[in-house]
Each structure stands twice: as structure tokens, then as C-alpha cells.
C-alpha positions as CSV (number, residue, x, y, z in Angstrom):
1,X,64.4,108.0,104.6
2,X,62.8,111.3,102.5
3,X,61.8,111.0,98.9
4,X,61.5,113.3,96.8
5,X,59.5,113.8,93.2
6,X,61.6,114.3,89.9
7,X,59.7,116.0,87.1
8,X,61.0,115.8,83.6
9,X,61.5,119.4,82.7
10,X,64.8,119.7,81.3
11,X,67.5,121.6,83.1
12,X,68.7,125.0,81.2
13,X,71.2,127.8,81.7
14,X,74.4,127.9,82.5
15,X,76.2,125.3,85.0
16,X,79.6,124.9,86.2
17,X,80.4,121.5,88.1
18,X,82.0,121.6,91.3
19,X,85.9,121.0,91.6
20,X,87.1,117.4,91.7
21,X,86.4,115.6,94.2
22,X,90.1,113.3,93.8
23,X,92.1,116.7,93.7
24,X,90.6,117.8,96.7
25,X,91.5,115.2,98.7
26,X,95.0,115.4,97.6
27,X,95.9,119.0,97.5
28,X,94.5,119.2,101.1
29,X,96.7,115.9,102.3
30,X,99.9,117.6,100.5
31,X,99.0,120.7,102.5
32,X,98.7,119.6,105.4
33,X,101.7,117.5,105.4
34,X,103.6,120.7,104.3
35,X,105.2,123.2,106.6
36,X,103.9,126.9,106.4
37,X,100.4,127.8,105.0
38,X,99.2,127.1,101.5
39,X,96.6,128.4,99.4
40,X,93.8,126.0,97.9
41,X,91.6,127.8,95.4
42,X,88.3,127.1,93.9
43,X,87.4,124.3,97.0
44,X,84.3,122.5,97.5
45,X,83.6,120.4,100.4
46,X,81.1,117.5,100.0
47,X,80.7,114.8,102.3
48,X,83.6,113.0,101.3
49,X,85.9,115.7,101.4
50,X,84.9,116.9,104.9
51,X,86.0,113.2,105.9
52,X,89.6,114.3,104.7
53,X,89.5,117.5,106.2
54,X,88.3,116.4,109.5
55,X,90.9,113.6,109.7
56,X,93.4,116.3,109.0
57,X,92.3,118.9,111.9
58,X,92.4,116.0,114.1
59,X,96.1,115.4,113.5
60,X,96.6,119.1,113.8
61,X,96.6,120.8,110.8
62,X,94.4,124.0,110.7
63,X,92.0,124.8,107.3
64,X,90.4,128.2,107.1
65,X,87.6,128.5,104.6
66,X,87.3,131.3,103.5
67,X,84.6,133.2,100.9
68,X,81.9,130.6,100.8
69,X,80.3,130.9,97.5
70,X,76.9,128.8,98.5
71,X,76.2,125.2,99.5
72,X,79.8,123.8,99.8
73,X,81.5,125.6,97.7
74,X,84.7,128.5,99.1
75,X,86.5,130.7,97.2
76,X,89.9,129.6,98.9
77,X,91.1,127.2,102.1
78,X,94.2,128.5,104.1
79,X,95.8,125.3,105.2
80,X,98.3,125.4,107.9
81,X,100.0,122.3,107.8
82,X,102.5,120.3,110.7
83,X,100.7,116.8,112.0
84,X,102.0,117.0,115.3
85,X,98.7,114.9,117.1
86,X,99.1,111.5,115.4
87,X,99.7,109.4,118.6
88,X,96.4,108.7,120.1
89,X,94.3,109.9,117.4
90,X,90.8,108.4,116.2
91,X,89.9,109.3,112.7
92,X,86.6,109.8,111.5
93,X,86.6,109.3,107.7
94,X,82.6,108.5,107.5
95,X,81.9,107.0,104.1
96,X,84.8,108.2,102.3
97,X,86.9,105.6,101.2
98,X,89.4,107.9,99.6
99,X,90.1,109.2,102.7
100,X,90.8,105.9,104.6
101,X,93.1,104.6,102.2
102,X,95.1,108.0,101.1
103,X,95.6,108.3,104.8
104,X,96.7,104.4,106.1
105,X,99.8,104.2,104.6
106,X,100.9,108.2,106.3
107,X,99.3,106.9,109.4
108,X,101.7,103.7,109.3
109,X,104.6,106.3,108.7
110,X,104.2,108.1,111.7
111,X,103.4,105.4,114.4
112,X,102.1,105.5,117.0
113,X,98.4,104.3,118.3
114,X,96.1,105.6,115.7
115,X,92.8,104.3,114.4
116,X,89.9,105.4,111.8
117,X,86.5,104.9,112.3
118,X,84.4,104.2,109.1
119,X,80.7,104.1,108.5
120,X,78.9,100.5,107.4
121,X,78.6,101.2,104.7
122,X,82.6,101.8,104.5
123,X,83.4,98.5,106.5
124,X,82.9,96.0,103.5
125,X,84.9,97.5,100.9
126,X,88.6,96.1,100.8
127,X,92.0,97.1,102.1
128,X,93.6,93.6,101.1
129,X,96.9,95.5,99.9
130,X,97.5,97.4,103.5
131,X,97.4,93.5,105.7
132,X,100.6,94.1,106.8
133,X,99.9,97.5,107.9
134,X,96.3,97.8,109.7
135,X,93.8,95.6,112.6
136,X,89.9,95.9,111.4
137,X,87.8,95.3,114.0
138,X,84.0,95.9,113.0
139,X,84.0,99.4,111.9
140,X,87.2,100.4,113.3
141,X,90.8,99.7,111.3
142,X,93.8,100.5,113.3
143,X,97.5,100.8,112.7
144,X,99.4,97.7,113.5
145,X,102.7,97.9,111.3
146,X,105.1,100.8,110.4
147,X,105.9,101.7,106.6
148,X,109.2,100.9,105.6
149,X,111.1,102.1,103.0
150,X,111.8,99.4,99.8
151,X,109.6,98.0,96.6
152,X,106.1,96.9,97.8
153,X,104.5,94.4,95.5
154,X,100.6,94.9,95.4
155,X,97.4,94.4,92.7
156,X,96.3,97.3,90.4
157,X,93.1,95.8,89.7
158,X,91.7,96.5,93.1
159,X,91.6,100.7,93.6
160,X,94.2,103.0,92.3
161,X,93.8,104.6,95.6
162,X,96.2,102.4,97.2
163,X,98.8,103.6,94.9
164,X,98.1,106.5,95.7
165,X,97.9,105.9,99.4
166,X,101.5,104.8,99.3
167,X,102.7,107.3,96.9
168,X,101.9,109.7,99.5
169,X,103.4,108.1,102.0
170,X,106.9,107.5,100.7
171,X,108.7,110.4,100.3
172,X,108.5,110.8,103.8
173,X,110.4,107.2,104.2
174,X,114.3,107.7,105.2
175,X,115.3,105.5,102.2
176,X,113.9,105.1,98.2
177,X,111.0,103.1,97.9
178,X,108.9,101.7,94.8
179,X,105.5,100.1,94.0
180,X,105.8,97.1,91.1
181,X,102.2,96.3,90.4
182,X,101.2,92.3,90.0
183,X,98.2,93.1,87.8
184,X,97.1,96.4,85.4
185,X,96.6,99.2,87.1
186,X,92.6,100.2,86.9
187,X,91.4,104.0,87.0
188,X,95.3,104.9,86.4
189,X,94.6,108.5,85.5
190,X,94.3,109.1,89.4
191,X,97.6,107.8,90.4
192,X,98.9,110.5,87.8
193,X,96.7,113.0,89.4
194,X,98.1,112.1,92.7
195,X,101.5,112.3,91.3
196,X,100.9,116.0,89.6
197,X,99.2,117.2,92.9
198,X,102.9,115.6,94.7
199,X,104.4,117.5,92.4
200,X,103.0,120.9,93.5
201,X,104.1,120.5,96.5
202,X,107.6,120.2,96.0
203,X,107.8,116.1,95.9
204,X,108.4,114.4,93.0
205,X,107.6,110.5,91.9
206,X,108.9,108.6,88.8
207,X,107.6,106.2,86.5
208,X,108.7,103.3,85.0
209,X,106.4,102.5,82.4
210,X,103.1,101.9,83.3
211,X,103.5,98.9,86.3
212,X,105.9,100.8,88.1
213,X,106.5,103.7,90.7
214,X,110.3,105.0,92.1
215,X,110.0,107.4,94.7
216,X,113.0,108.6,96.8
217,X,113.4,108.9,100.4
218,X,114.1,111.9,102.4
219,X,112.0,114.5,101.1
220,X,109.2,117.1,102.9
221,X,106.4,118.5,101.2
222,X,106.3,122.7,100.7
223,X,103.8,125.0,100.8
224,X,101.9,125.6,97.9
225,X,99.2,127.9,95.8
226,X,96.9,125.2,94.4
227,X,93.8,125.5,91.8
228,X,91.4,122.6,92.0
229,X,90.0,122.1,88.4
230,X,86.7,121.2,88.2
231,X,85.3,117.9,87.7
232,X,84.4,115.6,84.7
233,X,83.0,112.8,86.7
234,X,80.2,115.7,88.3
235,X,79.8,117.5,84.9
236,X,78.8,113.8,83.2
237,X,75.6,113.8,84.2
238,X,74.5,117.3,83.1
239,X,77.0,116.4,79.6
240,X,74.0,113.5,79.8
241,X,71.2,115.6,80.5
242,X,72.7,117.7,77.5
243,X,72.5,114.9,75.1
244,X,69.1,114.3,76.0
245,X,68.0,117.8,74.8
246,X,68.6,119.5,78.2
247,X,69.1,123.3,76.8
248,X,72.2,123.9,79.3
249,X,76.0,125.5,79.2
250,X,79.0,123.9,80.6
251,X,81.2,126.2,82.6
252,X,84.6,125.8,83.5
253,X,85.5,122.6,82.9
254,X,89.9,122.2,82.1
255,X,90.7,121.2,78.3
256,X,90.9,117.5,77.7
257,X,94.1,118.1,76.7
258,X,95.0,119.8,79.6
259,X,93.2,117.6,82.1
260,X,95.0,114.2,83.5
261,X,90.9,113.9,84.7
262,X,90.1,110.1,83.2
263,X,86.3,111.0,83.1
264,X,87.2,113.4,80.4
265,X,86.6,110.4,78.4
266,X,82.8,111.6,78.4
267,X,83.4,113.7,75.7
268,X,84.7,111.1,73.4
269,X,82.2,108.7,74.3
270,X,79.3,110.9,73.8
271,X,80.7,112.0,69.9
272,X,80.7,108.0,69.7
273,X,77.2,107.8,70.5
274,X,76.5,110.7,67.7
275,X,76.0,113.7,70.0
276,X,77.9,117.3,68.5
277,X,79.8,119.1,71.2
278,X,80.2,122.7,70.6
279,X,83.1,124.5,72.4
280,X,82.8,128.2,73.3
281,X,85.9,130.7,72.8
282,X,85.2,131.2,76.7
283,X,85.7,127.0,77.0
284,X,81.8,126.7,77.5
285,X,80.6,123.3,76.3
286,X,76.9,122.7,74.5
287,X,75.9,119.6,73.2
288,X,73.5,119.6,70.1
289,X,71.1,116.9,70.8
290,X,69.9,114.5,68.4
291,X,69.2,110.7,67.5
292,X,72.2,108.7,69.7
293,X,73.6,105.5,68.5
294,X,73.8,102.8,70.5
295,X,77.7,102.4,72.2
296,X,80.3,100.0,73.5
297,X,82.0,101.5,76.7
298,X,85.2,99.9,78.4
299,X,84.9,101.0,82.3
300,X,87.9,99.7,83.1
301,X,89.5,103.1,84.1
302,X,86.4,105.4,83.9
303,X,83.8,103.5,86.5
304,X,82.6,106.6,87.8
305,X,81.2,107.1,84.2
306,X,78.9,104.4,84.5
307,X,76.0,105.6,86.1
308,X,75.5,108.4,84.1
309,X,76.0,106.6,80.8
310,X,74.2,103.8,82.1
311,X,70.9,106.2,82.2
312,X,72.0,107.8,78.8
313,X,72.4,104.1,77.0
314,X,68.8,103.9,77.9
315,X,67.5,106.1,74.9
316,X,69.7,105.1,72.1
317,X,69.2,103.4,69.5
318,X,69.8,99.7,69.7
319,X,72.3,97.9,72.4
320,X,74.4,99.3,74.1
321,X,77.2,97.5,77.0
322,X,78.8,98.7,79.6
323,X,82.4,96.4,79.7
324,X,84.5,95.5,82.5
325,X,82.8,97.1,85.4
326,X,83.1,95.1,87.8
327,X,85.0,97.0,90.4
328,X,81.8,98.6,90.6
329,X,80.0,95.6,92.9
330,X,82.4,97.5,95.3
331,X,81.3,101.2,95.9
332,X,78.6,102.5,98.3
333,X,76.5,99.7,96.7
334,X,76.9,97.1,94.1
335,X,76.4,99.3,91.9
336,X,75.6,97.1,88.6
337,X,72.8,95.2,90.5
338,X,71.4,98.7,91.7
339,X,71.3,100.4,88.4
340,X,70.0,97.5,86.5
341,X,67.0,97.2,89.1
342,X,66.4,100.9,89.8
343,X,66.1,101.7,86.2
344,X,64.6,98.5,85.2
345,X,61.5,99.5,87.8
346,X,61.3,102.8,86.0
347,X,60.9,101.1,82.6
348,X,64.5,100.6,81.5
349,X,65.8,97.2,79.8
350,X,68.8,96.5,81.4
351,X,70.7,93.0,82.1
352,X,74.1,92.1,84.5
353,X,76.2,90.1,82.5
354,X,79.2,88.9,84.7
355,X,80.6,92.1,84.8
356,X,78.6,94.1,82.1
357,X,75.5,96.0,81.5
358,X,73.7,95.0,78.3
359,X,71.3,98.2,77.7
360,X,68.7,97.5,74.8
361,X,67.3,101.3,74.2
362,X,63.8,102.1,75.1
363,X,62.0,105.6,73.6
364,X,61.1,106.4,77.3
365,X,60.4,105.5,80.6
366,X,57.1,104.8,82.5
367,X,58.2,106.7,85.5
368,X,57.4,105.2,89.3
369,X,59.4,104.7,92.5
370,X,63.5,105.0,92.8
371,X,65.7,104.2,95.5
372,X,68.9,105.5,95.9
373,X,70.1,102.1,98.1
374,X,72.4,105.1,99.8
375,X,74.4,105.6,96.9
376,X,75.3,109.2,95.6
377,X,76.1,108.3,91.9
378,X,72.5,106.1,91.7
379,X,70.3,108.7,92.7
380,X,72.1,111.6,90.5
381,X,71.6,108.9,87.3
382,X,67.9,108.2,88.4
383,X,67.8,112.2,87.6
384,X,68.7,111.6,83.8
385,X,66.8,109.3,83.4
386,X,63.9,110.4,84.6
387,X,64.2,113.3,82.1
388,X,63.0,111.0,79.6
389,X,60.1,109.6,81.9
390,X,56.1,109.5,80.6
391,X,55.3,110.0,84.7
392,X,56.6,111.4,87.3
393,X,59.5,109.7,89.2
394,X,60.0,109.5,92.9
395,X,63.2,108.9,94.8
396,X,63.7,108.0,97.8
397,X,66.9,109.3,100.1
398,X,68.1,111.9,97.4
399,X,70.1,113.4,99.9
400,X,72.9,111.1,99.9
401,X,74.2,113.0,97.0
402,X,75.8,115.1,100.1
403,X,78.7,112.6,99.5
404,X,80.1,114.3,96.9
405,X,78.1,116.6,95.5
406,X,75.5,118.5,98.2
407,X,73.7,120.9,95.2
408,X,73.2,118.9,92.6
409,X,69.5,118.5,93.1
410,X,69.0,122.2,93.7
411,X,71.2,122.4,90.0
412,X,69.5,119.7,88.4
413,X,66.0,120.3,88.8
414,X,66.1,124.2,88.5
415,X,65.4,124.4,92.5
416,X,61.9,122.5,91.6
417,X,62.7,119.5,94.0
418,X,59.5,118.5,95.9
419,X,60.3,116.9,99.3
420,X,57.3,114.4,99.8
């Protein structure tokens, strides 16, 4: 385990987020299930994303990167796709559990004896709605049942990637299918980014209201030329940083009306909280810092929004909560309990309620030891926080942030990061 020592200077100048992480995933999955060779622009592979690509080279789809623009970012990836190595193969999808699930249900499509491997810290989080379809055997799931075209019945209040896993999946069915979910669906915006990234490729899904999915048989994804916007979930944490007097631009970020993205919802939440976003004619955001008001946040379909918001909550004025988060207990750690006691040991006054965050503001930290506990989105929202810390603040294992987002402490701390 490294550490590493957070100062608080504020980060300044101008900083574009990396593409989104969720349409990564997808574009390259729709690609490679494609015939021919597609174009996937403005790419960034992190961790996660590697997972996906890796799985997909195994089956036999070839990605070129090509351009690399520094750390993981490439101008373009050439993907060739054709899975033609499916029988036999073992998947490596590491920590990613987009990968695992988005792939299951294409796996079960194909046949054949096929099997992931997943890191530990992978093998505890659930796949309850694909029993009938895999074997898990310590860190190892394998595919036990075939895919079969008809209505599947399954909980929305568990990951929206399972939705999306099958959504994938079906068009490639010789008959219709259909999803009817038994309970609301949570984080919906990203089975409607799945859907729009389908639809890029040729396929097409249709919805019927908002518990159900009709997607027909028979059809075969086509090569595409595919922009990945970049990502509000990333961006959060510097829109933080901004609204704590961080002097720093916004680049490149899609409208909010444009974006189907749900963490766009940062925006509205930090007007809530009192903060003035300007917009650029070049679509540059600033935020004009000032005095924020304590806030009530629903999580429901923004979780990733948490962390950073969590750290933010920490300076306003009065209490803030954090509602209906509990989905959260299930990432790379539980990741209520490890905010509340990571920030709590800087100086923070934070409390689990069930499945809230009650965050009384403070005017500033006193600054100490961190811990990431492993998890990418902890460590990136001990970085805010610590902007607002008397002393300095030391984490440990910073470098998990490789999961999704390699750079960020080069970004955040203006290449000032001092490994201890």
C-alpha cells in the first residue's frame, strides 16, 4: 500500500474530464459484436474499461488504439469486430463489474464453455438476476444456461446494468424478447444510454413506459463512427472543487439537455446548494463560489454522485442528507460506512442513517490520515475535501483511482502529488 500527501492548494486552469466511463463500455461491446470495423472517438481506458476490452480481444475482436493523447487517453480505437473464440474462453474482467454483467447475458447467447474470472473484491457483489444463467465458484462465474428468447421478469432496484446486460444480448435472440421489471428501476438513465449506444449501431429497443423493455429478435449490430462524450460522474468532483473556490474551467462536458448522462444532475444540485454556474459561449463551465446552503439529495439514480457531494455537504451551512443510497453498501466498498469514517477521521461530522448520510457542516477540517479501503470514488472525495483541510492530509493507496480514472491525481493536485 503507498500513501501519498494531499496539500490544500486549490486546483486552477482549465480541465476537461475524461469520456464516460458507461459509454465506453458499451460503444466498444456494440463494436465488437458488429461486423466490419468501427470508429470510437475521443476513448479513454481506465481500469475498468481495459477489463471490457480485454474480455473482448479474448473472444476475438481486435481494438487498435490509436493517437494516445497521455495517460489513458486515445484520440480514436479501430475495433474490428466478429466473436468467433467464445467456446473455451476465460474472461478476465478484474474489478469491473460492468464488464461482468454487460457481458453474462452475450456469453449465455453464444454457448458454449465460457467462464470470467473476477478480482475479490468483484466476488461479493450480486448477480441474483442471472441464477438461471451462470455457476460461481469462488472467484470464478461460469456459464451454465443458454438465453432464450421471451419476457424475463427481474428487480430494478438491484443495478441497472443487468438491464442492460440483457438488452444487449437480445437482439441477437432468434425470437422477440422483453424485460418487465418487478420493482423501479434505479440509476435508469444508463439503461437509456445503453439503448442510444444500441441504437448507433443499427439495433434498436422499445419502451414501454418506464418498467418495461420490447426488443425484437433477429437482428446484427453494424459498424459504426461513435463519439464518447465526456463524463459528469468524473467532472463532479472538480464541479466540487469549483464550489469550494477552486479557480478552474470545465471543458467539454455535453449540454444537460443533450446528455442522457444521469450525473448531469450535479449541476442542478449544486445551484440548489447556492453555487452560480457560468456557461462559456465555447460550453466551458465556471462556478462562482460562495456561502453553500445546506441540501437534501435523493441518490436513488445518481449514487456515483455521492462521494463527491458527500465531501462538498461537509462545508455548508447547516445539515445536509444524502437519501436512498443504499445500493452503495455494494460497490468496491460499502461505501456509506467508508465515507462516513474516512471523513469523520479527518474532522468531518458525518452519521449512517439506514441508508442515508446525515452531514452537519463543519468550517474545515483538521486534516490527518485517509484510506482509500481500495475504492476509486473514496480516495478522489478524500481530495475535496481535503481542500478545505487546516493540515495536511495523507492517503493511503491513491492509486486505485486507476479503476476509472488513472490521472486524476496528476489533474487534481496540479502534478504536486508527494509519494511518501
Amino acid at each position: 500500500m503507498s500513501g501519498c500527501k494531499l496539500i490544500n492548494k486549490f486546483p486552477g486552469g482549465q480541465i476537461a474530464p475524461p469520456p464516460s466511463k458507461s459509454y465506453t463500455h458499451r460503444a466498444l461491446i456494440c463494436a465488437a459484436l458488429a461486423g466490419g470495423v468501427s470508429e470510437l472517438h475521443n476513448i479513454y481506458f481506465s481500469d475498468d474499461t481495459e477489463a471490457t476490452a480485454r474480455c473482448l480481444e479474448a473472444l476475438g475482436a481486435k481494438i487498435k488504439r490509436n493517437g494516445p493523447a497521455g495517460g489513458g487517453y486515445f484520440k480514436t480505437a479501430g475495433v474490428t469486430g466478429g466473436l468467433n473464440k467464445a467456446d473455451g474462453a476465460l474472461l478476465n474482467c478484474g474489478e469491473s463489474a460492468a464488464t461482468l454483467r454487460l457481458l453474462i447475458p452475450l456469453m449465455s447467447v453464444f454457448g458454449g464453455d465460457i467462464a470470467f474470472e473476477r478480482a475479490d473484491s468483484l466476488a461479493g457483489r450480486p448477480l441474483s438476476p442471472y441464477a438461471d444463467l451462470i455457476e460461481q465458484n469462488g472467484n470464478e462465474v461460469k456459464i451454465a444456461g443458454r438465453l432464450k428468447s421471451g419476457t424475463r421478469r427481474l428487480p430494478g432496484d438491484i443495478s441497472s446494468q443487468f438491464v442492460s446486460g440483457l438488452l444487449l444480448a437480445m437482439p441477437l435472440l432468434e425470437n422477440d424478447s422483453g424485460i418487465i421489471l418487478t420493482s423501479p428501476l434505479e440509476s435508469a438513465g444508463y439503461a437509456d444510454i445503453t439503448i442510444s449506444v444500441m441504437e448507433s449501431f443499427g439495433v434498436s429497443v422499445e419502451r414501454g413506459g418506464r418498467d418495461k423493455f420490447f426488443v425484437k429478435g433477429g437482428q446484427s449490430y453494424k459498424p459504426a463512427r461513435y463519439f464518447i462524450e465526456n463524463d459528469y460522474s468524473q467532472a463532479a468532483f472538480f464541479l466540487c472543487a469549483a464550489a469550494l473556490g477552486a479557480d478552474l474551467t470545465v471543458l467539454g462536458l455535453p449540454g444537460r439537455c443533450e446528455s442522457l448522462q444521469p450525473d448531469k444532475a450535479a449541476l442542478d444540485i449544486l445551484e440548489s446548494m447556492g453555487a452560480e454556474i457560468i456557461y462559456g459561449a465555447d460550453g466551458s463551465i465556471k462556478l462562482k463560489a460562495g456561502r453553500l446552503n445546506a441540501v437534501k439529495i435523493d441518490a436513488r439514480q445518481t449514487p456515483d454522485l455521492v462521494p463527491p457531494f458527500a465531501a462538498l455537504c461537509c462545508f455548508c451551512g447547516g445539515t445536509s442528507e444524502i437519501l436512498n443510497a443504499g445500493r452503495l453498501r455494494l460497490k468496491e466498498s460499502d461505501r456509506l460506512e467508508t465515507l462516513t469514517a474516512q471523513l469523520n477521521g479527518l474532522g468531518a461530522d458525518i452519521t449512517v442513517r439506514g441508508d442515508s448520510l446525515v452531514i452537519n457542516g463543519v468550517g474545515s477540517l483538521e486534516g490527518g490520515r485517509a484510506d482509500s479501503c481500495g475504492d476509486h470514488r473514496i480516495a478522489m472525495s478524500v481530495a475535496v475535501a481535503a481542500m478545505r483541510a487546516k493540515n495536511p492530509v495523507f492517503l493511503n493507496d491513491w492509486e486505485c483511482v486507476s479503476k476509472s480514472y488513472p490521472d486524476f491525481f496528476d489533474i487534481f493536485c496540479a502534478k504536486e502529488l508527494n509519494a511518501i
